[in-house]
C-alpha positions as CSV (number, residue, x, y, z in Angstrom):
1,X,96.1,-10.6,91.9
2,X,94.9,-13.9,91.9
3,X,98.1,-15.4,93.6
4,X,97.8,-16.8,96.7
5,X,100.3,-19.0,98.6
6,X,103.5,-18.5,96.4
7,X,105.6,-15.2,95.0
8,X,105.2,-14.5,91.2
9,X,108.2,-15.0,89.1
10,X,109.0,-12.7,86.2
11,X,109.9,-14.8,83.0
12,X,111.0,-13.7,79.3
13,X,109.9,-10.3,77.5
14,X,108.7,-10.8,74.1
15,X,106.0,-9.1,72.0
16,X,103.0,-10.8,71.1
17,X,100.4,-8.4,69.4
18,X,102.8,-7.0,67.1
19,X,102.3,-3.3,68.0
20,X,105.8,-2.9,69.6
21,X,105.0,-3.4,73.0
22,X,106.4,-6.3,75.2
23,X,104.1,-7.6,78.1
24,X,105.1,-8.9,80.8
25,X,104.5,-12.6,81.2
26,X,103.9,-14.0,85.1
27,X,104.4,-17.1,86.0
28,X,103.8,-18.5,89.6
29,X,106.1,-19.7,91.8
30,X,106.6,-23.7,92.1
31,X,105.5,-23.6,95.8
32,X,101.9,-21.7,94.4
33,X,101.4,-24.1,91.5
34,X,101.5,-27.0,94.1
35,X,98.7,-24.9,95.6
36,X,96.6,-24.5,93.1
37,X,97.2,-28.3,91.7
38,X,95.7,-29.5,95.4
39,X,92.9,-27.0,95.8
40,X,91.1,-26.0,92.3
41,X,88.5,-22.8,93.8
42,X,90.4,-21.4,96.6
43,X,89.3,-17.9,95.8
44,X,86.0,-16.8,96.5
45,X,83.8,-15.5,93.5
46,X,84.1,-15.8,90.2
47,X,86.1,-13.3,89.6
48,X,89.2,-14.7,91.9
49,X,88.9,-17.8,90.6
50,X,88.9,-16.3,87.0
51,X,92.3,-14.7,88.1
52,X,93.8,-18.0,89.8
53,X,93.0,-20.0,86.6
54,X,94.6,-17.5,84.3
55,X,98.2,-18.3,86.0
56,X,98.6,-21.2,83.2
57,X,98.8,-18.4,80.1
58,X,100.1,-15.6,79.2
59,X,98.4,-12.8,80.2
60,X,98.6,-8.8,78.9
61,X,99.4,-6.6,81.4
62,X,96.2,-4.8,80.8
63,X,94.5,-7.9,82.0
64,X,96.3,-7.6,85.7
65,X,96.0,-4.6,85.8
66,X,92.5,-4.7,85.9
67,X,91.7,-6.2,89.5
68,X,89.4,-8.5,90.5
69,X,87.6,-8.3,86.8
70,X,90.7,-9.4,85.3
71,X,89.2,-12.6,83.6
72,X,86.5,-10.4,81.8
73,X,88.9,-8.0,80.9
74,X,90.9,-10.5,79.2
75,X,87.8,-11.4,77.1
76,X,86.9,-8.1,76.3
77,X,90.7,-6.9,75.1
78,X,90.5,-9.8,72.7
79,X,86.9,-9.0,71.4
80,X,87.9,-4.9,70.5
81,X,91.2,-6.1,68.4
82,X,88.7,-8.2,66.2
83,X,90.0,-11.6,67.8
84,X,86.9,-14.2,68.6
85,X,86.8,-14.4,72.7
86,X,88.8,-17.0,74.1
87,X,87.4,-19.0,76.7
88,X,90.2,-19.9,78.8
89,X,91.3,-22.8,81.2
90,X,90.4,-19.7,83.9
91,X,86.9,-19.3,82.9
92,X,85.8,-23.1,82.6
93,X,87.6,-23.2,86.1
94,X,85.2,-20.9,88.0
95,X,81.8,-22.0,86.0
96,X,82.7,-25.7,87.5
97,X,84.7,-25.1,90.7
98,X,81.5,-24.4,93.4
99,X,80.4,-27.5,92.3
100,X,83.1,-29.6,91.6
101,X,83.8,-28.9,94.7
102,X,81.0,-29.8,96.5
103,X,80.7,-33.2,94.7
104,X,84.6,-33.3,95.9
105,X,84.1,-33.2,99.3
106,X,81.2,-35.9,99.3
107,X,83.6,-38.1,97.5
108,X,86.4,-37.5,99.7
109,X,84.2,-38.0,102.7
110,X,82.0,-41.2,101.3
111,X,86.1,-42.2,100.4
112,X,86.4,-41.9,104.2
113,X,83.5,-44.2,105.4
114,X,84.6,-46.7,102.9
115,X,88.0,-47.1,104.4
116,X,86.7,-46.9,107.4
117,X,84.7,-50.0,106.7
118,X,87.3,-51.5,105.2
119,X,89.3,-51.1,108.2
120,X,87.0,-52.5,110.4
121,X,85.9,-55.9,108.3
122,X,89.4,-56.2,108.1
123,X,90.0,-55.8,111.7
124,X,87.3,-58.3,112.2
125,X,88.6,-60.9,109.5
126,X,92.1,-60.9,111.3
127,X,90.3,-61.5,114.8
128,X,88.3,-64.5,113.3
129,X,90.8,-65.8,111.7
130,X,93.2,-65.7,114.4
131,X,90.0,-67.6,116.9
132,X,90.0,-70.1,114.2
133,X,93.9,-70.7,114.2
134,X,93.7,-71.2,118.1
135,X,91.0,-73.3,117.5
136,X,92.4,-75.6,115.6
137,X,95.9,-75.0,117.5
138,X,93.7,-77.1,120.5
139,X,92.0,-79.5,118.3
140,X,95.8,-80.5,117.3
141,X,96.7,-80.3,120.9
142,X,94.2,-82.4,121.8
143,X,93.9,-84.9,118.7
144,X,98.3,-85.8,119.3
145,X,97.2,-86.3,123.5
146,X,94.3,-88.6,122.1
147,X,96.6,-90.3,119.9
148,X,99.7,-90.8,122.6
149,X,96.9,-92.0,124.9
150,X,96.0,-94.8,122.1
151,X,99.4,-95.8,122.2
152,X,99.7,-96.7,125.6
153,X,99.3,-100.3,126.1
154,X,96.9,-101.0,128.8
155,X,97.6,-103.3,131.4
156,X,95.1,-105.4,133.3
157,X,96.1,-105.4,137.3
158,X,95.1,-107.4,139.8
159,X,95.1,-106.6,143.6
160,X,93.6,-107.2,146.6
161,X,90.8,-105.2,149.0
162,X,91.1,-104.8,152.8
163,X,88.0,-107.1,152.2
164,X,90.1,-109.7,150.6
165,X,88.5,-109.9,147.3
166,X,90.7,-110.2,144.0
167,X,89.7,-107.4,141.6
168,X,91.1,-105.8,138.1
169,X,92.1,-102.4,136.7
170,X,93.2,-101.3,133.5
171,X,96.5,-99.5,134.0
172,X,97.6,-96.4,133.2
173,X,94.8,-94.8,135.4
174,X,92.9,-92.4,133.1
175,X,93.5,-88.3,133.7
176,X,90.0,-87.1,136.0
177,X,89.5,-90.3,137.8
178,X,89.1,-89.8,141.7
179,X,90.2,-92.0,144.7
180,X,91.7,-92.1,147.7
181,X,95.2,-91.1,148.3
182,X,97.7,-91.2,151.1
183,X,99.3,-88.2,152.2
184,X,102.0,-87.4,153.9
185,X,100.7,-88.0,157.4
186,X,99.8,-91.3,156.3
187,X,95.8,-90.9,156.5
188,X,93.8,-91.6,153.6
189,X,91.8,-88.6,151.5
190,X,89.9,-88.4,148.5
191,X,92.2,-87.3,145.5
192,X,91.7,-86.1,141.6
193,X,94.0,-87.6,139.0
194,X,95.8,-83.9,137.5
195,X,97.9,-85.8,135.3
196,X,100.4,-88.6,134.3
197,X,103.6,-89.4,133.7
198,X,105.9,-92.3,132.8
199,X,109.3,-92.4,134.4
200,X,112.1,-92.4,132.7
201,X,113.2,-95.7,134.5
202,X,110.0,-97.1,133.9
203,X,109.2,-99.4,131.6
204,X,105.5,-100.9,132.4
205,X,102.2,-99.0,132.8
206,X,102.4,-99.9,136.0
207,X,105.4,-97.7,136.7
208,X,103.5,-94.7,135.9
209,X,103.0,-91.4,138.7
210,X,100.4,-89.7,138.9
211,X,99.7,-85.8,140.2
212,X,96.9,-86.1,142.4
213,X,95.1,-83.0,143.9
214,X,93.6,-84.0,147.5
215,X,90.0,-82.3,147.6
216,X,90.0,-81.3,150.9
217,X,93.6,-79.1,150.4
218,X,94.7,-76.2,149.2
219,X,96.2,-76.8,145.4
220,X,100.1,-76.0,146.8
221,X,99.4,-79.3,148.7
222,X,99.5,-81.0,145.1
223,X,101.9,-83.7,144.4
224,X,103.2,-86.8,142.3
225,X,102.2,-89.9,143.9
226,X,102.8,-93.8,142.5
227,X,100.4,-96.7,142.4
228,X,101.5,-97.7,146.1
229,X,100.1,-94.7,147.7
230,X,96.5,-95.1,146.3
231,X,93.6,-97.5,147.1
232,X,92.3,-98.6,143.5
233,X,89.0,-100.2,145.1
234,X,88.2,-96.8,145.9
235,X,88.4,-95.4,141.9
236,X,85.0,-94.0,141.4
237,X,83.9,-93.3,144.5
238,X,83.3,-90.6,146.8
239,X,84.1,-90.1,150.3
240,X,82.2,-92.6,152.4
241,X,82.0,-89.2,155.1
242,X,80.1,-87.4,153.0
243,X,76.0,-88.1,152.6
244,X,74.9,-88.0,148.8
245,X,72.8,-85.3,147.6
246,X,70.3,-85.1,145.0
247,X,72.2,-85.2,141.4
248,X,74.9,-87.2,142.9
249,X,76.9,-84.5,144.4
250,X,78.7,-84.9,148.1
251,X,77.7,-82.3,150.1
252,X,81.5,-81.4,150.3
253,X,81.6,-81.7,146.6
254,X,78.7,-79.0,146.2
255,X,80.2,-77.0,148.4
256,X,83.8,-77.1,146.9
257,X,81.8,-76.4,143.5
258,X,80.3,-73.2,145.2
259,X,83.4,-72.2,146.7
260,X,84.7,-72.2,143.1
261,X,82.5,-70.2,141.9
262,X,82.9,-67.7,144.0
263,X,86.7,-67.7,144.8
264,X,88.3,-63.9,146.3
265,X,92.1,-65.2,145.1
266,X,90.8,-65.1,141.4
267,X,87.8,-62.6,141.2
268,X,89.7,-60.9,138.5
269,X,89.1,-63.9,136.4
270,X,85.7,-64.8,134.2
271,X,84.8,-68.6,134.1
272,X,86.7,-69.4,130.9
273,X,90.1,-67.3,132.3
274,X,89.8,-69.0,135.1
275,X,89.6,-72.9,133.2
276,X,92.5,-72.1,131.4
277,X,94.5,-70.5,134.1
278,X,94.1,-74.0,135.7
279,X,94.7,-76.0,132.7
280,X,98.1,-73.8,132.4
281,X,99.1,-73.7,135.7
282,X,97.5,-77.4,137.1
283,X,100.9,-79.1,137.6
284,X,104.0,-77.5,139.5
285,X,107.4,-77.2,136.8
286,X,109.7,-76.9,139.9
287,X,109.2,-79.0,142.5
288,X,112.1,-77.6,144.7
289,X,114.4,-75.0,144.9
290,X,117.9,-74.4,146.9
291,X,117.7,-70.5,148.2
292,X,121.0,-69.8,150.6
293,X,121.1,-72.1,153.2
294,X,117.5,-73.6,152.7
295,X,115.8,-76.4,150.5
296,X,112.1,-75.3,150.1
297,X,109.5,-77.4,148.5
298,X,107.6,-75.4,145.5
299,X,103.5,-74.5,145.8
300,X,102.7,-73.9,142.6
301,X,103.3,-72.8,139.1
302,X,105.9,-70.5,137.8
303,X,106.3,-69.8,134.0
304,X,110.0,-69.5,133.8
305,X,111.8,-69.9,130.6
306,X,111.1,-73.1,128.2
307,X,114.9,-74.0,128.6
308,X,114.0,-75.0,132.6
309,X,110.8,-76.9,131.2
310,X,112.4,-80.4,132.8
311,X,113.9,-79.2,135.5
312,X,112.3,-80.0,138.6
313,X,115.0,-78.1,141.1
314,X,116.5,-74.7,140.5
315,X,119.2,-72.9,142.6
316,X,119.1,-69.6,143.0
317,X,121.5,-66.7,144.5
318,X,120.2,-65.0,147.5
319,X,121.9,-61.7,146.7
320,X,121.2,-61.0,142.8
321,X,118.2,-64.1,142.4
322,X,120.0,-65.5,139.6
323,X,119.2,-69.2,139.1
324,X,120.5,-72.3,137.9
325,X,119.6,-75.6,136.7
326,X,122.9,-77.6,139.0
327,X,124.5,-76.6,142.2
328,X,128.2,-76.6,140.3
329,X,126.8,-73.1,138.1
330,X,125.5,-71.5,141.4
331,X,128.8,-72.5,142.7
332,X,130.9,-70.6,140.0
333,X,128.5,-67.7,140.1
334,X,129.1,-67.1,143.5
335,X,133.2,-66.8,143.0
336,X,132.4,-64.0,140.6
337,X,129.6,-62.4,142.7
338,X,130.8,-59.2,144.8
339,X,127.2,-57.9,145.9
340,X,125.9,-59.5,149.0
341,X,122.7,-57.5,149.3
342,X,120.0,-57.0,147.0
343,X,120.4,-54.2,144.6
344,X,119.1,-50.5,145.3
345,X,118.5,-48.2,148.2
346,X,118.6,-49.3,151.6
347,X,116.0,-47.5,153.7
348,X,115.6,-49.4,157.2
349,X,118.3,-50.7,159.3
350,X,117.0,-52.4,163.3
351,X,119.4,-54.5,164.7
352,X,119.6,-57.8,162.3
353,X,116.6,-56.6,160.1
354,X,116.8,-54.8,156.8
355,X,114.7,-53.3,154.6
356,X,115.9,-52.5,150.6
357,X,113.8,-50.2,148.2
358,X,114.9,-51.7,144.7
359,X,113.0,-49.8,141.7
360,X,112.1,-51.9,138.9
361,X,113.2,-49.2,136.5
362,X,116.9,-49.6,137.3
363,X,117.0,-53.2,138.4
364,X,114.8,-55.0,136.0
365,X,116.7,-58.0,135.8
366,X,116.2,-58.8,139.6
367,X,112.7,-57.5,139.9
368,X,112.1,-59.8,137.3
369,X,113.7,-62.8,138.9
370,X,112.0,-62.1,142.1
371,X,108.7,-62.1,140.6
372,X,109.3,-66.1,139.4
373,X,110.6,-67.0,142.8
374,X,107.3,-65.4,144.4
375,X,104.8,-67.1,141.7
376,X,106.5,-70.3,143.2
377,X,104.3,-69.6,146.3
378,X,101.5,-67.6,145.3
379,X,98.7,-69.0,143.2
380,X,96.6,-65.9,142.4
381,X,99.8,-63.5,140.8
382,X,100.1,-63.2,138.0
383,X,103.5,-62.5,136.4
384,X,104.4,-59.4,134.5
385,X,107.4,-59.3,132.7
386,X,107.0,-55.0,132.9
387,X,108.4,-54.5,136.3
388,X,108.6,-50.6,135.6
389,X,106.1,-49.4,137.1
390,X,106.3,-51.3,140.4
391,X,109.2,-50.2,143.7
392,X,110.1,-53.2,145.6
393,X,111.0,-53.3,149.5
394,X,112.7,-56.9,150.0
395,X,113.3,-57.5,153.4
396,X,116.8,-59.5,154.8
397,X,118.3,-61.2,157.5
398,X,122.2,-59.7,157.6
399,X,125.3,-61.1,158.9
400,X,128.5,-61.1,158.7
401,X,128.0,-63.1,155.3
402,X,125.5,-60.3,153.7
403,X,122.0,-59.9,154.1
404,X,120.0,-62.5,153.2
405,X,116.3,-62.3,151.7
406,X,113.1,-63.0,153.9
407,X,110.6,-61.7,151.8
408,X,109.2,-58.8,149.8
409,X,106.0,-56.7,149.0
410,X,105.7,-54.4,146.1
411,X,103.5,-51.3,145.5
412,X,103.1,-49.1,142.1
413,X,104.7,-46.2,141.8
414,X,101.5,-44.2,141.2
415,X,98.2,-45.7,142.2
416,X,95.1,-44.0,141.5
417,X,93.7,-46.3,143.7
418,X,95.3,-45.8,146.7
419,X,96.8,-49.3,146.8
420,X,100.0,-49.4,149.0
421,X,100.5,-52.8,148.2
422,X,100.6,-54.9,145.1
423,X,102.1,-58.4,145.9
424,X,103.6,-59.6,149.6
425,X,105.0,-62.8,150.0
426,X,107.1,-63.8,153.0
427,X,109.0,-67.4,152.2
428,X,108.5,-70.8,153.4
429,X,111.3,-71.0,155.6
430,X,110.8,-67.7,157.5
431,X,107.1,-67.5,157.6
432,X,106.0,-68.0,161.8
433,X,108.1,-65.6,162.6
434,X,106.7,-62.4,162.5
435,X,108.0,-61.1,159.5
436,X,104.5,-60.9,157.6
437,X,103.1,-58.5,160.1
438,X,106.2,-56.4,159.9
439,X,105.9,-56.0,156.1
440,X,102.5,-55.3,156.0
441,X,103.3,-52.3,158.7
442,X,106.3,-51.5,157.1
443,X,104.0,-50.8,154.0
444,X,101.4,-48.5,156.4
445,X,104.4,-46.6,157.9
446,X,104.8,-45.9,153.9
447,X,101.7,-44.6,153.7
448,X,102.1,-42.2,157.0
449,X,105.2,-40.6,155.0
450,X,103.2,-39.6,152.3
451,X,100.5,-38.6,154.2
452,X,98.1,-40.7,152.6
453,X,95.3,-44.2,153.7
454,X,96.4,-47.2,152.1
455,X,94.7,-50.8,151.4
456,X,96.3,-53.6,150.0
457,X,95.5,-54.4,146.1
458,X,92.7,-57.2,145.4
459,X,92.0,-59.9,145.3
460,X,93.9,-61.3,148.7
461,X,95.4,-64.6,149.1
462,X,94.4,-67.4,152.2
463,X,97.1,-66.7,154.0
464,X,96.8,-62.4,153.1
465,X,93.6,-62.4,154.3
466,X,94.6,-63.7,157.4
467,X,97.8,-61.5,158.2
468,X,96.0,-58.3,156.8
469,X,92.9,-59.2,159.3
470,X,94.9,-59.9,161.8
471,X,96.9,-56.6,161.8
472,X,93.9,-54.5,161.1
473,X,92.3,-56.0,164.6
474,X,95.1,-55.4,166.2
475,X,96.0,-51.9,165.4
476,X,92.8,-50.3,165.4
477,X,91.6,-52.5,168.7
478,X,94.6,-50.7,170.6
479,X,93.8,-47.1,169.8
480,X,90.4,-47.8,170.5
481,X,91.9,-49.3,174.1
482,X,93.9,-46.2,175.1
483,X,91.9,-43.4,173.5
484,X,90.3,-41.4,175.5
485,X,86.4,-39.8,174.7
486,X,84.8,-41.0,171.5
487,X,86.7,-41.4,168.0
488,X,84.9,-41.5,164.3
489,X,85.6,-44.1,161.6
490,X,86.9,-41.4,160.0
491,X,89.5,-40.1,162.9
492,X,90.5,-43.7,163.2
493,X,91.6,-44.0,159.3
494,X,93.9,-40.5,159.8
495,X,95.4,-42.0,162.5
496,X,96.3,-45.6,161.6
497,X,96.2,-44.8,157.4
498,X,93.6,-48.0,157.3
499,X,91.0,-47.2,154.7
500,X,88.0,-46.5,155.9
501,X,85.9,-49.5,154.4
502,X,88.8,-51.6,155.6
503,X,88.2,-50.3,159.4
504,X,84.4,-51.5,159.0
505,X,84.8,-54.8,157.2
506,X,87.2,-55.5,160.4
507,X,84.8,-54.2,162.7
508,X,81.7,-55.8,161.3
509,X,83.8,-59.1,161.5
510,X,84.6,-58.8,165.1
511,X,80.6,-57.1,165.7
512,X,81.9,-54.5,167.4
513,X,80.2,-51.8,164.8
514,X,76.2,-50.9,164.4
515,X,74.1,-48.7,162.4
516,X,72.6,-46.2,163.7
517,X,70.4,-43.5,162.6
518,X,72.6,-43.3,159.4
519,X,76.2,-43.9,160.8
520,X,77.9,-46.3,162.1
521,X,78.9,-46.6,165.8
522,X,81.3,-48.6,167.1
523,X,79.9,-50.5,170.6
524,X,83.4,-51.8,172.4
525,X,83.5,-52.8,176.4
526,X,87.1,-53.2,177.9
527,X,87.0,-56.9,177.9
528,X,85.7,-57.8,174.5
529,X,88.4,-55.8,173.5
530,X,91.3,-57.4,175.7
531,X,89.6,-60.7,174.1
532,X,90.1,-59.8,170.9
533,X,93.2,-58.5,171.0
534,X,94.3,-62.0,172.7
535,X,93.0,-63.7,169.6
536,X,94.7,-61.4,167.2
537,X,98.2,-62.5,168.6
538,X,101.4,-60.7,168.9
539,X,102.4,-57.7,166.7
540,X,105.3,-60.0,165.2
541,X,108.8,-57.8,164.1
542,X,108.0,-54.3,165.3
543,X,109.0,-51.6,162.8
544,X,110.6,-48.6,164.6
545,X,109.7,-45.7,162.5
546,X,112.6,-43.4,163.4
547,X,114.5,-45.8,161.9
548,X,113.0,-45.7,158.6
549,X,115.1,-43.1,156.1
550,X,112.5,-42.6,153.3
551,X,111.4,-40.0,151.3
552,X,108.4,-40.5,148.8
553,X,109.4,-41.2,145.3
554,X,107.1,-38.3,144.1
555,X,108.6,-35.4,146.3
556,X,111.7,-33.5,146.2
């Protein structure tokens, strides 16, 4: 009695009174003392916790025999043979435990909140101090720019205007200076110093090049320029076209400033994400790369590893995406190289056209590779080094030397969204040709397998919005041609697997769509329809669907 959580273990006889008689002597189990060690009044009552204290002496057997009064019992057995009572380790045990225990538990839990505190100032130390370390990582960055710019010797140049006056410049240009610029069609626009570089066969300020962005282009039109392709009586000034507005501001210039504020490709940015994605990603690392049988000039940024930091042209595989700093290591890769098609499943085969379904799982390594060649031409991606969770359909050319890669799209492999399309990116030297509108149907004939709608994920790129826009009109523009009686939104989105809200924003863009008495009713004649569809242009690559051998990577 009085033993909970262990087995009692019988120890030595020996006779303790004198009068013959040997007690037995208990002792608990090591697996009980542990228990009573970590909870002191885990009996109820007094008289339990009496009993669970007296497991550190020796106790008469008259004493257990006696039940839940054993601790009285053991008092009153020493009182009738004339000893003094014996207040026990059992006794002081229960008198304290109730509130011992209760003072316990506030401890323990007060102990709690403390740590928890502590946790959290510590949490919040680590942040600050980690702000202040990147702090002063940029006051370093910028204090060693400040004190290479002191070191360059400034150089006073003299030209000529159209006008023919003589004026002066100090040379290097500074970084943020704006004037106008020749581009390659040899007209004349208004240009942003990005930044500066001396060449390495350079020896004067004068030799210096500059990365210019032209105001009035798209940043994958950004590109080095030299002191000959800019007119310096122009530094400071604005665009003779535009009229000034009040605070100084072009009307082109306020309108570029609004357009930035409110830019689709980068809506998942805030303002101070988006600065420093442009800081990071303001000059182009490779300015060219050699794909197959193509040379293709760069767009924009690509973080791909430090050791390719002054490499300005890479060379890459077409069948594995491997690439190479010189054309002698793509050389030797490709006597080794057995695989002339991308890794994976192939899922589509029509005539010359090829469609692979490579999981990022399995073929990391490649996924990965093809992500840096696609941020190459796409400004809003942004790379993730966890292609895991993403199936890739790359679409190729083939031959009789392999099949060679067109283009791509991605989709996760489980969107809660209903996205059935991540990234889509057709390249350079095979765009006009139809093969954008065939991926983004090829991605929609997806979406008929599983039986679901799809949209394409946010934010869309300039030239994404235009292909989706364009495919959208078309498709839902020729059911509404050949169908016969009246057709909901709703109908429309079961039979084409558009999302709903995609079918209105097309409609609303064309007007063909008004609201009325709380829905929306589409209001098409024959020949604004044939107009449009003229206007949306041809359907590009056709995808056969009986061709397509595909089953859903969530189904048996």
């Amino acid at each position: 009695p009085g033993v909970r959580g262990g087995h009692l273990r019988i120890c030595s006889r020996m006779d303790v009174d004198g009068d013959g008689n040997e007690p037995l002597t208990v002792e608990p189990s090591k697996d009980a003392r542990q228990t009573a060690r970590g909870k002191e009044n885990f009996a109820p009552g007094g008289a339990g916790g009496a009993g669970s204290g007296a497991l550190g002496a020796s106790v008469p057997s008259s004493a257990v025999a006696q039940g839940s009064d054993g601790g009285e019992a053991a008092a009153g057995d020493d009182a009738a043979d004339g000893a003094a009572p014996v207040e026990t380790a059992a006794t002081k045990t229960t008198a304290a435990a109730p509130g011992r225990g209760a003072s316990h538990k506030k401890q323990k839990n007060a102990g709690r909140g403390g740590r928890a505190a502590a946790a959290a100032a510590a949490a919040a130390a680590r942040a600050s101090e980690k702000e202040e370390k990147k702090k002063e990582k940029e006051r370093e960055k910028a204090e060693e720019k400040a004190a290479a710019d002191a070191l360059i010797e400034k150089l006073e140049h003299t030209y000529t205007t159209e006008e023919g006056e003589t004026q002066t410049v100090m040379l290097p240009l500074d970084v943020g200076m704006r004037l106008m610029c020749s581009w390659r069609d040899g007209k004349w626009y208004q240009a942003k110093i990005i930044e500066r570089r001396k060449p390495s066969t350079g020896q004067s300020s004068a030799d210096y090049e500059y990365y210019v962005h032209y105001e009035q282009f798209n940043r994958r039109l950004d590109n080095w320029v030299q002191l000959a392709d800019m007119k310096l009586e122009t530094l400071g000034t604005d665009d003779g076209g535009n009229e000034k507005e009040a605070g100084g501001r072009t009307r082109g210039q306020k309108r570029k400033a609004e357009d930035a504020d409110h830019d689709p490709e980068h809506a998942e940015f805030d303002p101070h994400q988006l600065r420093e994605h442009e800081e990071y990603t303001k000059v182009r690392n490779i300015l060219s790369i050699e794909l197959g049988k193509y040379e293709m000039e760069t767009w924009y940024f690509s973080p791909f590893p430090a050791e390719y930091n002054d490499c300005e042209k890479l060379y890459f595989c077409e069948f594995t995406l491997n690439f190479f700093r010189n054309r002698n290591q793509l050389i030797r890769h490709l006597r080794k190289n057995e695989m002339l098609h991308p890794p994976g499943d192939e899922i589509y085969r029509n005539g010359r056209v090829s469609m692979f379904e490579v999981d990022g799982r399995r073929e990391k390594i490649f996924c990965q590779n093809l992500c840096y060649l696609a941020k190459l031409f796409l400004d809003h991606k942004t790379l993730y080094y966890d292609v895991d969770l993403f199936l890739f359909y790359v679409l190729c050319e083939c031959d009789e030397r392999g099949c060679h890669i067109v283009g791509y799209f991605s989709k996760e492999r489980r969107s809660e969204e209903g996205y059935n399309l991540a990234c889509i990116l057709t390249l350079p030297s095979y765009q006009r040709k139809g093969y954008g509108k065939f991926l983004i149907s090829f991605s929609y004939e997806l979406s008929k397998k599983e039986n679901k709608v799809g949209t394409p994920e946010r934010p869309l790129s300039d030239l994404g919005q235009v292909s989706y826009r364009s495919y959208w009109t078309r498709v839902i523009l020729n059911v509404l041609k050949e169908y016969k009686g009246s057709v909901s939104i709703k109908e429309l989105s079961e039979m084409t697997a558009i999302k709903t809200d995609d079918i209105i924003s097309v409609l609303n863009y064309l007007q063909l769509i008004q609201y009325q008495k709380g829905q929306h009713v589409i209001c098409a004649v024959p020949k604004l329809i044939d107009k449009y569809l003229a206007e949306a242009g041809s359907e590009g690559v056709r995808v056969d669907p009986e061709k397509l051998y595909w089953t859903p990577p969530n189904q048996p």
